[in-house]
N, C-alpha and C positions, 0 to 999 in steps of 0.2 A: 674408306680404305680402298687401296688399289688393288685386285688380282690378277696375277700373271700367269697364264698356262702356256707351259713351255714348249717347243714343238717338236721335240725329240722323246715327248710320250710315249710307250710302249703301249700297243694294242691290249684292251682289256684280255679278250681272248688267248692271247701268250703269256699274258701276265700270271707269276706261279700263285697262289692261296697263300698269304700271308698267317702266319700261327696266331691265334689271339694272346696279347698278351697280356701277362697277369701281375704285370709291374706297371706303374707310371714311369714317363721319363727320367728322372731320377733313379731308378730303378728298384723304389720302395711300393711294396705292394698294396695293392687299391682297398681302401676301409672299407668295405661293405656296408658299412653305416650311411654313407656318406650318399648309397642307391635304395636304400630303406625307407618307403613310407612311414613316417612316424605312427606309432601307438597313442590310440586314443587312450585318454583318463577313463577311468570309469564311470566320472561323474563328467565325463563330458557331454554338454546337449547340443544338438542337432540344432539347428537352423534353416530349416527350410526355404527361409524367402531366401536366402546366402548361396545356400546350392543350385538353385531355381537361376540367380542369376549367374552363376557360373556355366550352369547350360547353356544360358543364353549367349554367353561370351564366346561360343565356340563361333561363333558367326564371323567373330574377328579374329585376325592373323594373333593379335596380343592381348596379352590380357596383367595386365597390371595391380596386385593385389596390395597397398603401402598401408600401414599403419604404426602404431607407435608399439614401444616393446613390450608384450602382454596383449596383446590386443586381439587374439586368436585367429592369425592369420596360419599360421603354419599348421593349426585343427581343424581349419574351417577345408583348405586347401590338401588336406591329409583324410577327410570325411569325404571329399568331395570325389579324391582321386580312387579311394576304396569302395568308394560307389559305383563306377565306371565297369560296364558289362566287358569294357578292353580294357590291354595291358597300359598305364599310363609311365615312361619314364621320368623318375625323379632322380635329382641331383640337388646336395645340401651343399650349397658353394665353397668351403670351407677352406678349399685349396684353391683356390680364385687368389689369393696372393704370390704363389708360390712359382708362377711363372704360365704363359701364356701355354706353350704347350703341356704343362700340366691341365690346366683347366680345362681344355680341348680333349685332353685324354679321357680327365674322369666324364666328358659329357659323353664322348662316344662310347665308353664305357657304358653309361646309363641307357642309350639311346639299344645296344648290346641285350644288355639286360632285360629292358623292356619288349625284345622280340624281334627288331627293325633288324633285317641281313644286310649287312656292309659290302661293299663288292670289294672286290681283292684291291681294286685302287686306293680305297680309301684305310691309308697306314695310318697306323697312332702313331702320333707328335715322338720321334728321338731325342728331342732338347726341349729341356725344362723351358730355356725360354722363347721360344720362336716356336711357329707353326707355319705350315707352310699353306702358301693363298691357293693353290693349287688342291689340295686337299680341302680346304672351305668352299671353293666352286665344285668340288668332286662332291662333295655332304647335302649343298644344297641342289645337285640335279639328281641326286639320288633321292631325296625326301621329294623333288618335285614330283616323282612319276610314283611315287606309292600308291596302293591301291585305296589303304584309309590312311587318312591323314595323322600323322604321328603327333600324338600330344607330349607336350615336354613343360614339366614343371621346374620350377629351379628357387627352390629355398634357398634364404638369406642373403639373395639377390645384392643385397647394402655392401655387403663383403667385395663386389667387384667394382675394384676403384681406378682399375686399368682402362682408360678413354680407348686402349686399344682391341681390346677384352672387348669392349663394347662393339664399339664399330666392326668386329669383326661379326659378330652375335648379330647385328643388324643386317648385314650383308646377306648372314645366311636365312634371317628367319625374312627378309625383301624378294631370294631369288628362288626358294623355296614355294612362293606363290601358296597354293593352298593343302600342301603335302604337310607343314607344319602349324602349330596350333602352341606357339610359347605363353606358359604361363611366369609370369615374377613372382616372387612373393620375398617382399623387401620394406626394412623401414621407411626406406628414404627414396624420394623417388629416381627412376634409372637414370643413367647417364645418354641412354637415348634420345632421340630427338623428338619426343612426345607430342609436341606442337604439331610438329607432319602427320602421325598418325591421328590427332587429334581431327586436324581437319581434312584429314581423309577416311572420316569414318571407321579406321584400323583396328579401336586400342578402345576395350571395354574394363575403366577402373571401379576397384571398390576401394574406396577411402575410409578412414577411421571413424566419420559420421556412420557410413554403413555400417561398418564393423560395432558399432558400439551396439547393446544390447538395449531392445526395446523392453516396458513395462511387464511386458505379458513374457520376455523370453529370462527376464533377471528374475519374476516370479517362479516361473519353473526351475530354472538352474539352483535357487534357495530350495525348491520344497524336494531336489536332489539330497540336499542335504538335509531333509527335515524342516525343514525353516517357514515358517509361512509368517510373512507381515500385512499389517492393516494399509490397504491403499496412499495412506498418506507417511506413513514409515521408509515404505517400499521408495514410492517418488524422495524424499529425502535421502535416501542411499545411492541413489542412480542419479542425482542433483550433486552428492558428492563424490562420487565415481564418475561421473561422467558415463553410463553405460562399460567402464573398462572392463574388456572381464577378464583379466587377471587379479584387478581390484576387486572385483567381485566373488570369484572362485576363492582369493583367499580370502576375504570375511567371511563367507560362508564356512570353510575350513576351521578356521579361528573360534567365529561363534561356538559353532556344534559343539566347543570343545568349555564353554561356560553355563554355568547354573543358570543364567537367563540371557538367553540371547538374543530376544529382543533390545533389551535394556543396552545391550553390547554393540549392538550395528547401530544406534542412533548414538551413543555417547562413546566409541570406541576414539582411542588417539594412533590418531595412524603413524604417530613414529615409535612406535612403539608393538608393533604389529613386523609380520612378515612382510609387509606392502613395505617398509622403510629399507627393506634390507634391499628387496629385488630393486625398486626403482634408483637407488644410492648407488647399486652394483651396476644395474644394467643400462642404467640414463647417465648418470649425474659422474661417475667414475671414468665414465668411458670420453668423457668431453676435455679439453685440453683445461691447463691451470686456470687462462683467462674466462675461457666459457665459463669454468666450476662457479670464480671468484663473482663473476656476473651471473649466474642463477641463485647465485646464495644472499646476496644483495637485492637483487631486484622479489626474492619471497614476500619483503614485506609490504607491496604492494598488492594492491586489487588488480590493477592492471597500470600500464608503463608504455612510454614510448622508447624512441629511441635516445632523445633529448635527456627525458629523465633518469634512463638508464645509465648514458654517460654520465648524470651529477652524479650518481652511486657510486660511481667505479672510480670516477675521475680520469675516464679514460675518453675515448673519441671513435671507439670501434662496434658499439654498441648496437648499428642499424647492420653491421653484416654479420655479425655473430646473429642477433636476432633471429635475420633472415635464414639464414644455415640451420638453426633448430628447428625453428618451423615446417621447414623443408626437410630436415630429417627427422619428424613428427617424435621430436626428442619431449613431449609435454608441455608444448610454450605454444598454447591458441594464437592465432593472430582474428584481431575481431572486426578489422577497417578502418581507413582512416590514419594506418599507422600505429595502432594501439595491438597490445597484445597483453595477455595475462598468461599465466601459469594451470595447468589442471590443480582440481584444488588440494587433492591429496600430494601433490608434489611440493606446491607451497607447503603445505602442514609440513610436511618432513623436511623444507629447505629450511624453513625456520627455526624447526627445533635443532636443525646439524648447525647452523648459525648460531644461538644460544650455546650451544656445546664446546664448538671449534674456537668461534670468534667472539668469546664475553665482551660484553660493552657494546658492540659494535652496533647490534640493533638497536640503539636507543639514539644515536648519531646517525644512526642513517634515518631514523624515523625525522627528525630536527634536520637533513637534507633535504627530506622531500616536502615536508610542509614548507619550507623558503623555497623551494621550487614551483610547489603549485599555486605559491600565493602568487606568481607572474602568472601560471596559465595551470587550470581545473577547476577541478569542482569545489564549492566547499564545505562538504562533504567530507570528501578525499584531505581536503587540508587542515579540518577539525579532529580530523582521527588521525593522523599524522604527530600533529600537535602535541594532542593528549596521551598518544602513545610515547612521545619525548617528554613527556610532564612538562613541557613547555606550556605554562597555562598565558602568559603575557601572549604567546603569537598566535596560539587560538581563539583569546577573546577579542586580538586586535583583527582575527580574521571574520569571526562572529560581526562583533559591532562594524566592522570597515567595508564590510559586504553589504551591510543595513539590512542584516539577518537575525537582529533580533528578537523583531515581531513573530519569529517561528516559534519562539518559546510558547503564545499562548494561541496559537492558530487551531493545534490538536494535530495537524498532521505531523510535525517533527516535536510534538514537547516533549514524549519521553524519553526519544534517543536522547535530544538534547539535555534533559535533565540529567540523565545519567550519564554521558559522556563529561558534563563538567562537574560531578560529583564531587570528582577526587581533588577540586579545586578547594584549597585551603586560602584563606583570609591575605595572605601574602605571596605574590606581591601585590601590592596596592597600587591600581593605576584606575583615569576613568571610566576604563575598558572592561578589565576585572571585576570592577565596582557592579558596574552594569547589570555585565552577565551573572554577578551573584545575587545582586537585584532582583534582577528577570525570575532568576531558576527561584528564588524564596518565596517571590512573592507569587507564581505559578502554583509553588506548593499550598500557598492562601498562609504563611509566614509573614505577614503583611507588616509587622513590628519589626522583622531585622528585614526585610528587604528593604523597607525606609531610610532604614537605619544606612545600609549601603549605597543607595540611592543620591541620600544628602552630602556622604562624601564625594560621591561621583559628580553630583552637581558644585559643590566648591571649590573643587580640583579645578575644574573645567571653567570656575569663574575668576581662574587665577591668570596671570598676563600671560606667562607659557606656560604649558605641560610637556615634560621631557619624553612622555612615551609616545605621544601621535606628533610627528613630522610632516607629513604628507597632507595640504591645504584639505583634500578629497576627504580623509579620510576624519580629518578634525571636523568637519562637518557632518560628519556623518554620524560622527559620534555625537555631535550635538545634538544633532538628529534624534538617534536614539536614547539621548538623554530626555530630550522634548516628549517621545512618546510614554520615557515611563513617567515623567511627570504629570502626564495627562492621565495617566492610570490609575499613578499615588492621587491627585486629584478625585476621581470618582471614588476610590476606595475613601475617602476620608472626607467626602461630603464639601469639597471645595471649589463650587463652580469659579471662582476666580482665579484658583491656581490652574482650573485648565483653562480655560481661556487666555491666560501669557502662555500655557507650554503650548497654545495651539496657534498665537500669534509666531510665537519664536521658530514654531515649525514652517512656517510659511514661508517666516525668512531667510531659512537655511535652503531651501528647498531650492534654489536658481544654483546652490554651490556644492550639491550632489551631483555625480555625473549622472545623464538621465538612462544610463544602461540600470547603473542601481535601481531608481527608481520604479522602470519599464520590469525590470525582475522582481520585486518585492509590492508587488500593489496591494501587501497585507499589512505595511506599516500604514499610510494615509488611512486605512480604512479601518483598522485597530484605532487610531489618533482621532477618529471622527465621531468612534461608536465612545471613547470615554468621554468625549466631548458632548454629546448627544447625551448621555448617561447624566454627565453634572448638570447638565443643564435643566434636563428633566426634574432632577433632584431639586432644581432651585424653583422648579415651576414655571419656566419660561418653556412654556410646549411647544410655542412657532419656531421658537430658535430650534428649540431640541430636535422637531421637528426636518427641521431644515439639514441638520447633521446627519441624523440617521436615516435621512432618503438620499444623502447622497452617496452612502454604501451601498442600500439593497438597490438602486440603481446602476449603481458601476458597474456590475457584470456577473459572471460566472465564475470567477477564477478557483481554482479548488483552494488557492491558498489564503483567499475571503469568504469562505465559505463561515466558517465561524464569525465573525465580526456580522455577515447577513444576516444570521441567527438572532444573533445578539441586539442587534439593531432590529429585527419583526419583532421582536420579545419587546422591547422599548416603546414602539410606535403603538402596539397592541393595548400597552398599560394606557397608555397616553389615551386613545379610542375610551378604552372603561374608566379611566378618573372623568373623563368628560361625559360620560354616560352611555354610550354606544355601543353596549355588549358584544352584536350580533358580527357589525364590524372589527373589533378587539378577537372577538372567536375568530373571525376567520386570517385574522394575521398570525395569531399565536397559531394555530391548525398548520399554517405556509411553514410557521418556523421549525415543526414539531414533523411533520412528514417531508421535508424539502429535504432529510439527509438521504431519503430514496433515490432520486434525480440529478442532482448535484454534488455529493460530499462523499467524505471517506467516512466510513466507519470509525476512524479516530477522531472525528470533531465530537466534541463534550456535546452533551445533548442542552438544550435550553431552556433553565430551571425558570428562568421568569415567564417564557411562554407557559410554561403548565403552571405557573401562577395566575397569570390571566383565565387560563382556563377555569383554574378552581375558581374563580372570583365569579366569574360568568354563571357557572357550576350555582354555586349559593344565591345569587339571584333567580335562577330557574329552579331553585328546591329540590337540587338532586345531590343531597350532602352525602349518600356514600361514595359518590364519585368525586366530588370536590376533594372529602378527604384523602383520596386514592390521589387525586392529581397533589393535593398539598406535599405527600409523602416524594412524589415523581420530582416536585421543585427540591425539596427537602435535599434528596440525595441523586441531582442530577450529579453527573464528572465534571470535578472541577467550576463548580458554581461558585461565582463571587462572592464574599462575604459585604456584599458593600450595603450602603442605605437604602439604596433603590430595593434591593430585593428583601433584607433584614425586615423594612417598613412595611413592605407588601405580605410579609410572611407573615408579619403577628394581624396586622387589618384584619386579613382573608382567614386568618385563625379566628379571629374575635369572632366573624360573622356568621363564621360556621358554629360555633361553643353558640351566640347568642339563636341560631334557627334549632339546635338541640335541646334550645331551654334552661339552658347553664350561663345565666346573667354574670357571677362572680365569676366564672373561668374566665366569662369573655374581659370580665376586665382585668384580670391580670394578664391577659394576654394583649390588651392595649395599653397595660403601664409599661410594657417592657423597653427598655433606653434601647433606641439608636444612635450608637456614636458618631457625632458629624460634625464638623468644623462648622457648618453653617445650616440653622434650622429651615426644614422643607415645609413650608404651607401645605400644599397637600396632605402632604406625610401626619403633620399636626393636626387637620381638618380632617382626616378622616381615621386616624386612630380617636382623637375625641368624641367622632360619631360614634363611633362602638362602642364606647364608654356609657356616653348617655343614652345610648338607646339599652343600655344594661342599667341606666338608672332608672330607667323609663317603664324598664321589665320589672325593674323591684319597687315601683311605686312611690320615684322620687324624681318628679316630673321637675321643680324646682332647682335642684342640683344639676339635673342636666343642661336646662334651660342656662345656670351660672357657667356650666363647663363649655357652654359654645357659645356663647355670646363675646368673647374677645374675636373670636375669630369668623363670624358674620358675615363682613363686609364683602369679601369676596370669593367665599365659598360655598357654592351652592348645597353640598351634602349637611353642610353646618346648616344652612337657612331653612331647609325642610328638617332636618331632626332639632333643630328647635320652634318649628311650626309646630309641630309634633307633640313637642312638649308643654309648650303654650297652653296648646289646648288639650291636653291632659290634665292642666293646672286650672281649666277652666275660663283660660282668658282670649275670648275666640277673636277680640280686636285686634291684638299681639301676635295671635298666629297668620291672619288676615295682611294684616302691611311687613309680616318677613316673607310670604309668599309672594307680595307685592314687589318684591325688592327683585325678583325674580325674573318679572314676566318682562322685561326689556330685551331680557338676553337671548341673543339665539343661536351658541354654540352649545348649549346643555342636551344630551340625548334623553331618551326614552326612559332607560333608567331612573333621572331626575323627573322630568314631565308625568308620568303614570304617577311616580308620588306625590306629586304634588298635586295631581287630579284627583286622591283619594282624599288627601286631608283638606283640599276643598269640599269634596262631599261629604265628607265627617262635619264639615262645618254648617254644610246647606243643613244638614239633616237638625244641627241646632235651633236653625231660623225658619226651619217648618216650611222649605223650598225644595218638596219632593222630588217636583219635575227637574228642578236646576240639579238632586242629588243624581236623579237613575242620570239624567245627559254628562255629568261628570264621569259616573261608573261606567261608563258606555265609550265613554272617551280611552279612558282609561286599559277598557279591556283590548279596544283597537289598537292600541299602540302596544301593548304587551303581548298582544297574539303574536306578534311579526317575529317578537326577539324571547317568545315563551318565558317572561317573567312573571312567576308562579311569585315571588317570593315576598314583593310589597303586598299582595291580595293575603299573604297569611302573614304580615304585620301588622295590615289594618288593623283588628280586632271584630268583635263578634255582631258591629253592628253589621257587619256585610254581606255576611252568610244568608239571610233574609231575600237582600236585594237581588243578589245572583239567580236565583230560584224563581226568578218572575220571570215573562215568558220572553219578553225584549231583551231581557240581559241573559238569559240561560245559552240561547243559541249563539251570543259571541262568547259561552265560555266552556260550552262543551267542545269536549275531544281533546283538550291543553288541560284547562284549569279544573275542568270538573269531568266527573263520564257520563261521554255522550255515545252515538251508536257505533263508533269505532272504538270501544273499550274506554278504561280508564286510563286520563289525561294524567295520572295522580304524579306525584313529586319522584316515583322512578320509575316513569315511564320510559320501554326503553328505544323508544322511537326517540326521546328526546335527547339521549346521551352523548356526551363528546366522545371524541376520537380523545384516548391519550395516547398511543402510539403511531406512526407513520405506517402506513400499508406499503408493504413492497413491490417493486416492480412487477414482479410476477405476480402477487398476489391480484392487482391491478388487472394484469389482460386476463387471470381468472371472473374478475369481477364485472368486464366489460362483456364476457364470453355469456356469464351469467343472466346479464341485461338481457342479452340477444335469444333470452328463453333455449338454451344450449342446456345436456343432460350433462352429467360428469364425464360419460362417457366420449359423449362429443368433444366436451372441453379437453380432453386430453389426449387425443386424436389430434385436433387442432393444435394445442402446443407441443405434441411429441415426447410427450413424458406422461406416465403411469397413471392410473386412476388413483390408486393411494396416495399419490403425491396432488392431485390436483385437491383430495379431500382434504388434507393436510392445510393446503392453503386457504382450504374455505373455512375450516378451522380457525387456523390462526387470524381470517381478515373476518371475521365473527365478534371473536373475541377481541378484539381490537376497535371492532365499529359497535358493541355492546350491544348483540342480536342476538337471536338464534333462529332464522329462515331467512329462505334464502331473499323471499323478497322485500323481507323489511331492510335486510345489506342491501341488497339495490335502490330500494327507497333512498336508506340512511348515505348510501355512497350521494347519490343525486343531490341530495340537500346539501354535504360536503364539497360539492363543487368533484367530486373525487373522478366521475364520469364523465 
């Protein structure tokens, strides 16, 4: 603006004492309200760090206070002013509309009231609408030569919408230099040129991040009211408040006034509360029809651009409305990027004034924006969209078209996802729908009707066209995902041939996905690898299987392969123990079993057949109450497969356990039990038979056993030693003699095998009066059982061996494991010998590394910064976990674990 001072001025000193007057220019008299510090609540709380930086703001000529309505700008700036050892002038803008020399009046008015002497030049405004510029340069050489600098606050600031208002108010508080100290306190930010002060150092703001109420200050303003919540209540209220504290002051309000009000502040519905009335009145009311119609639309979003704001509306004004609430911290966050969301209690109440006002509406607008985000979001954003229109056809074509089906059994999305397509019914029928009811059944281990879905999905799909996928990308994709769950249905139903075509088929779709799919989903190939790996195993082909399931736990880290790595160590580990390799099987299933510490979410299913291995391992080393404890851990891992592989290993690893208890008939009904398979497993057959006959063998029917494994002989090494066994139990030592023979070519059989077989070689010398040839057997034997502590062939021998041990040559290879020697007793629960069934945590970890280092508890918890009860706790828990009780047998037993 321009000021002019005229030059026909009369001299101050001649000039008469103008009367103060007690009218505004209009000549209605001044509300007194309008120079009134506002009155604190009673339950209003102080903020210290808010005040603190309001002192410091005096440093600048402005001070700019903006937030949203409720936000306690006008208590904070009312505490602040009632603090002040001087008189502070206030003015509540209120007649900032009413014309320029009105507004002028009530400031000098205020400026009056506060103390500050006018000189006789300076006359209050005679016309509502002008002011004269000469009187604005008289105001600011008067505030410039004050002795303290006059502070001037100016509530609801948002009210002055006069660009001239402004410029004039800049003029004065520019020429005024450091005689004045203007406070704003306004939703929106001023019409000022804030950029200039910005970078001139000028203008000290508190914004509604500030404003908003921290943990420790929402705490106190509840226990204002009586209220005290548990730290994680507390965060959930101030997650959905946002820190507001007017959102906050009325729940607190509200609760006080129910039987439990805890229960009330986590499950309150905020339209239904005073927070609906204020924000409807004082945000949503006050905005023009089109703003209304676009905050009532865009609720049912998480968050929105401008793009998808216009599909709501159907309009094209979306990006400056936007911008205009943002900036009038009307409740609409802006997050970057061009996105913006809603505060979430504003959402909750647009939504429900939506449901109210505009029936139907939200269910069409939800079916706008999933067609929207399926060109551009998340989908995420476009499955909930979907499912909120009961549009079940565009969310499983977005599920399957994304090649996001493999998230159903990954563990990080299967329960949303299971529950979000719940409400999907049988129709309509496409290969899409098909899929995803597939997926979601047979996740739940429904493995009869997700087939049942399945097979239609795959006939539809083998028809010349399908009317529901049009899009080449997306028909492959879907094939795709047909291929993997046929590779699933495959391991579920013992069909290594059916996965090997669903794993051919995938290879050849795989050039006609686009490779963004693929680069984002690296949980399908490696889900498609592990069922593949799984049948294969099943069928006894280990190289192959082999070969599948290393090249998951090799592909990487991704959290959303983290399960299939599981699942594939648990695989490779069996594979190690049917070949006999305990010690190697231990330490795969261990990787499988503690890797959800370092890599995964807490939602991935834990891995039952790893703690099957483990128990297996478990019964060869004679430590059967832990075996049972791991049998229980496979039993009822999350979401364990029901498939062959693990059914097979479950009744075995039962049998073996019943048979080292002494219970011959348990074990064998626990090795008649049917596994259902489309095609039988050698293995699986070979060595459930063994637990049979070594339970014939336990009741004294050496013969029967010897008939029950003799079909299957040829290429099983557990059949060839438990019918050595039996041979010569029957007394026929030439027959047990050439099926060990059958043996000794091979050299991929472990320890496991070999130590048996070097017994019942020595059961044999001992027939043919070849003592020396017996103890060099036994000696053999003890060597290769030390390494992997197999306790468990030494107490199937029988009682000729108890003898041999106790001589002086064989005692020292079997004290301190097998027998007690002068480190205590090696006995069957020892607990130096124990597995890990749980994963040690992170922290429990650097307690344990800390521990190495001969560190006190005290040290240890110095060093990590957290309590000595807490570090006990952990020693605790990685105790019981590593099956100890001192400290140094946990650092032993970590060491042997590889854990250190």
């Amino acid at each position: 603006m321009s000021v002019v001072v005229s030059s026909m001025a009369i001299p101050d000193e001649h000039r008469p004492t103008p009367p103060v007057p007690r009218t505004d220019p209009r000549g209605d008299p001044f509300l007194r309200t309008q120079f009134a510090v506002p009155a604190l609540p009673v339950t209003f709380l102080r903020r210290d760090r808010l005040l603190k930086h309001l002192d410091e703001a005096l440093a600048t000529p402005l001070t700019v206070v903006h937030g949203a309505a409720g936000a306690g700008k006008t208590f904070l700036a009312a505490d602040w002013a009632s603090a002040r050892d001087r008189p502070i002038a206030w003015l509540t803008a209120r007649a900032a509309d009413q014309g320029h020399g009105v507004f002028w009046a009530y400031l000098l008015e205020a400026l009056r009231l506060a103390g500050l002497p006018l000189p006789p030049d300076i006359e209050f405004p005679t016309e509502a609408g002008r002011v004269d510029d000469g009187l604005l340069l008289r105001l600011a050489a008067r505030l410039e030569t004050a002795d303290v600098p006059v502070v001037l606050v100016i509530d609801e600031y948002d009210r002055v919408t006069d660009p001239e208002i402004t410029d004039q108010l800049g003029f004065v508080l520019t020429q005024a230099g450091r005689g004045l100290h203007l406070v704003l306190v306004t939703r929106t930010e001023p019409l000022l040129p804030l950029h200039r002060y910005r970078a001139a150092g000028a203008i000290t703001e508190i914004r509604n991040a500030e404003l908003a109420f921290t943990p420790d200050e929402a705490a106190d303003l509840l226990a204002m009211h009586g209220l005290r919540l548990p730290a994680a209540d507390l965060g959930a209220l101030l997650e959905r408040t946002r820190g507001w504290a007017a959102g906050l002051r009325l729940c607190a309000l509200a609760a006080g006034e129910e039987t439990d009000p805890r229960t009330y502040l986590k499950e309150f519905e905020a339209d239904r509360t005073t927070i609906a009335d204020f924000l409807l009145t004082e945000v949503l009311k006050r905005q023009r029809a089109e703003t209304q119609d676009l905050l009532l639309r865009t609720s049912i979003l998480e968050r929105f651009c401008p793009d998808l704001a216009d599909a709501l509306t159907g309009r094209t004004d979306a990006g400056l409305i936007l911008a205009q609430l943002h900036h009038e911290n009307a409740f609409v966050e802006y997050l970057g990027h061009g996105w913006f969301r809603l505060h979430p209690l504003f959402g909750e109440i647009l939504r429900a004034h939506l449901r109210m006002s505009r029936p139907g509406l939200e269910t069409a607008l939800h079916r706008r924006a999933a067609q929207w985000l399926r060109r551009s979001g998340s989908l995420a954003e476009r499955l909930g969209h979907a499912a909120a229109a009961n549009d079940w056809q565009a969310a499983a074509d977005a599920l399957v078209g994304d090649l996001a089906i493999g998230e159903i059994f990954t563990g990080l999305h299967s329960d949303e996802l299971s529950e979000l397509f719940s409400g999907m019914s049988a129709d309509p029928a496409s290969p899409a729908t098909d899929l995803v009811c597939a997926a979601r059944e047979i996740s739940r281990c429904d493995v009869e009707r997700g087939l049942s879905r399945l097979e239609r999905a795959a006939q539809a799909l083998a028809r010349p066209s399908v009317s529901s996928v049009d899009d080449a990308a997306d028909m492959a994709a879907t094939r795709l995902s047909c291929a993997l769950l046929e590779a699933l249905a495959a391991r579920l139903t013992g069909s290594p041939g059916r996965a090997e075509r669903a794993a051919a088929a995938a290879v050849r779709l795989q050039p006609e996905v686009p490779e963004r799919l693929l680069e984002a989903h690296p949980e399908l190939f490696a889900l498609l690898h592990t069922y593949l790996g799984s049948a294969r195993l099943w069928a006894g082909r280990f190289g192959e299987a082999q070969a599948a399931l290393s090249t998951v736990v090799d592909a990487g880290r991704a959290a959303s392969t983290a399960q299939p790595r599981k699942e594939c160590l648990g695989h490779l580990a069996l594979i190690d123990y049917l070949k006999g390799f305990p010690a190697r099987a231990e330490r795969k299933a261990l990787t499988a079993v503690t890797a959800a510490d370092s890599w995964e979410s807490p939602q991935v299913p834990e891995p039952g057949l790893a703690s099957l291995v483990l128990a297996a391992v478990a019964v060869d080393r004679d430590e059967l109450d832990r075996a049972e404890a791991l049998l229980d851990a496979a039993a009822g891992a999350r979401r364990s497969w029901p498939d062959p592989v693990a059914r097979a290993g479950q009744s075995i690893v039962t049998g073996r356990v019943l048979l080292a208890r002494g219970d011959p008939h348990a074990a064998l009904e626990a090795a008649d039990r049917v596994v259902p398979a489309d095609v039988a497993s050698p293995w699986a057959e070979a060595h459930t038979a063994s637990v049979a006959a070594a339970a014939h063998l336990a009741e004294g029917r050496p013969d029967k056993a010897v008939k029950l494994l003799e079909e299957l002989l040829e290429d099983e090494p557990v059949c060839l030693v438990g019918a050595a066994r039996a041979e010569l139990a029957a007394g026929r030592t030439g027959a047990a003699a050439e099926l060990l023979d059958r043996l000794s070519p091979r050299g991929d059989v472990g320890p496991a095998i070999t130590v048996r077989v070097a017994l019942v070689r020595a059961q044999m010398a001992e027939g043919t009066g070849d003592l020396t040839g017996q103890r060099r057997l036994v000696a053999q034997a003890l060597r290769e059982a030390r390494r992997d502590r197999l306790r468990r062939p030494f107490r199937e021998a029988g009682p000729w061996l108890a003898p041999l041990l106790h001589t002086v040559p064989l005692r020292a290879l079997a004290e301190g494991w097998l027998m007690p020697g002068p480190q205590g007793p090696g006995g069957p629960q020892g607990s130096e010998e124990l597995p890990v069934i749980e994963g040690l945590s992170a922290r429990e970890r650097d307690v344990l590394r800390r521990l190495a280092q001969m560190m006190s508890t005290e040290e240890i918890a110095a060093d990590l910064y957290v309590s000595v009860n807490t570090v006990k706790t952990h020693l605790k828990s990685a105790y019981r976990k590593l099956s100890v009780n001192r400290r140094h047998d946990a650092v032993h037993r970590a060491r042997d674990l590889g854990l250190l």
